[in-house]
matplotlib code that plots the C-alpha trace (Angstrom):
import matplotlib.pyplot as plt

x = [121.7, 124.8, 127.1, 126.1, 126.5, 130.1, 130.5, 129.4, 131.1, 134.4, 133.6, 132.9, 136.4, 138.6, 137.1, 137.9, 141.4, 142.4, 140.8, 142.8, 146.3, 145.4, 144.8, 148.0, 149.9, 148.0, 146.6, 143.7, 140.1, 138.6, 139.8, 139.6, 135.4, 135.4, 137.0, 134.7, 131.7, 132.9, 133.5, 130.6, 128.5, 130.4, 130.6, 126.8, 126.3, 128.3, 126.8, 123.7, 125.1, 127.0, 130.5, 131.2, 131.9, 134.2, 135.9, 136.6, 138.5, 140.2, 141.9, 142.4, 143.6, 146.5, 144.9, 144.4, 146.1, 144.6, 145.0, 143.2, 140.5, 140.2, 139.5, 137.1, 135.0, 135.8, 134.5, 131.2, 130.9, 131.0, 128.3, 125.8, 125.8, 125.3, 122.0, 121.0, 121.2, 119.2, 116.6, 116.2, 115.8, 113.6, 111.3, 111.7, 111.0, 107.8, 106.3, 107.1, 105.3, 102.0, 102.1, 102.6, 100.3, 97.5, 97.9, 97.8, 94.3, 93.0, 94.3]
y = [154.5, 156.3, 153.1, 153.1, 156.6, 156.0, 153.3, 154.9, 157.9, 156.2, 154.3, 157.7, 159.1, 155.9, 155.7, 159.5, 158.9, 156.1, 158.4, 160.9, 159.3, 157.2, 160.7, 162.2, 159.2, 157.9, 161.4, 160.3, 161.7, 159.1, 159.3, 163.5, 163.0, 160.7, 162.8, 165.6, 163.3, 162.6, 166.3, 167.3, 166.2, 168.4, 171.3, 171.3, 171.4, 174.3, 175.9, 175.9, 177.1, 179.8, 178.8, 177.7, 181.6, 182.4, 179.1, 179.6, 183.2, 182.3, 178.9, 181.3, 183.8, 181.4, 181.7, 177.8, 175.3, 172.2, 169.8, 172.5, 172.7, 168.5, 168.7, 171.2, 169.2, 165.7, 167.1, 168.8, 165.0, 163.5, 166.0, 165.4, 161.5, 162.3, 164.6, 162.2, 159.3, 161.1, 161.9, 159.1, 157.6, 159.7, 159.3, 155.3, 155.9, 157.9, 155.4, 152.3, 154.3, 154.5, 151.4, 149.8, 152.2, 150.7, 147.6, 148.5, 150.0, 146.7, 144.0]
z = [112.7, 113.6, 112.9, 109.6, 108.9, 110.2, 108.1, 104.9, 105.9, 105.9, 103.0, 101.2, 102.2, 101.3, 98.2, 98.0, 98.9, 96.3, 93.5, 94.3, 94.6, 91.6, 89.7, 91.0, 90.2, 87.3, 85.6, 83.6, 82.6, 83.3, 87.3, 86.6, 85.9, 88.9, 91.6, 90.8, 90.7, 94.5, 95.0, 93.7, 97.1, 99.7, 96.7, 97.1, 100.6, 100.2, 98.2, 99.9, 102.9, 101.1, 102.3, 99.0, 97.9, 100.4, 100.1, 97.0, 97.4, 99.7, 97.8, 94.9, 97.1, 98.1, 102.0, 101.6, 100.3, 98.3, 101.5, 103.5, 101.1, 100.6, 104.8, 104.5, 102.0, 103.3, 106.9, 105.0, 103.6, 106.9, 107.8, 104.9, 105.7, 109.0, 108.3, 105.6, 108.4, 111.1, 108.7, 107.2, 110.7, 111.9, 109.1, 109.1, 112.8, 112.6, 109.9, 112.2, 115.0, 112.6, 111.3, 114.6, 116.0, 113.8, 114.6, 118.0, 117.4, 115.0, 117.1]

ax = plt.figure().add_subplot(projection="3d")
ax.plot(x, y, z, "-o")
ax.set_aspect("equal")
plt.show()
């Protein structure tokens, strides 16, 4: 469960990565739309928190600086996949139990 949550985790953040050097070296709105589509995940999660406020202040504050603010979200993004992982494997978990556990109980 966790490997995968690893893997898709560093999957995310490559992909992050490539779209934004291929924006800063190629500026285009097409790779504009697609980086915020990617930012858009860890903006969220922030959101609900309520970090995203204070984040926000500060970065326009000039406390942070854009690199600061990219680790901030690409850590949050890390997080979400982790949660969505255990989750989803505890629930996948629990309905293997009660299927298994009717069979149990038939056979």
């Amino acid at each position: 469960m966790s490997g995968n949550a690893f893997l898709l985790s560093i999957l995310y953040l490559l992909v992050g990565i490539g779209v934004e050097g291929a924006r800063r070296l190629w500026p285009s709105i097409l790779l504009q739309r697609l980086s915020l589509s990617l930012d858009s995940l860890p903006a969220r999660a922030l959101e609900l928190t309520g970090l995203m406020g204070p984040l926000r202040e500060a970065y326009f504050a000039g406390e942070l600086s854009e690199s600061t603010v990219r680790l901030v979200f690409g850590a949050t993004t890390i997080v979400v996949i982790f949660l969505l992982a255990v989750v989803v494997g505890v629930f996948m978990g629990s309905l293997r139990g009660l299927v298994v556990g009717r069979g149990a109980r038939r056979g």
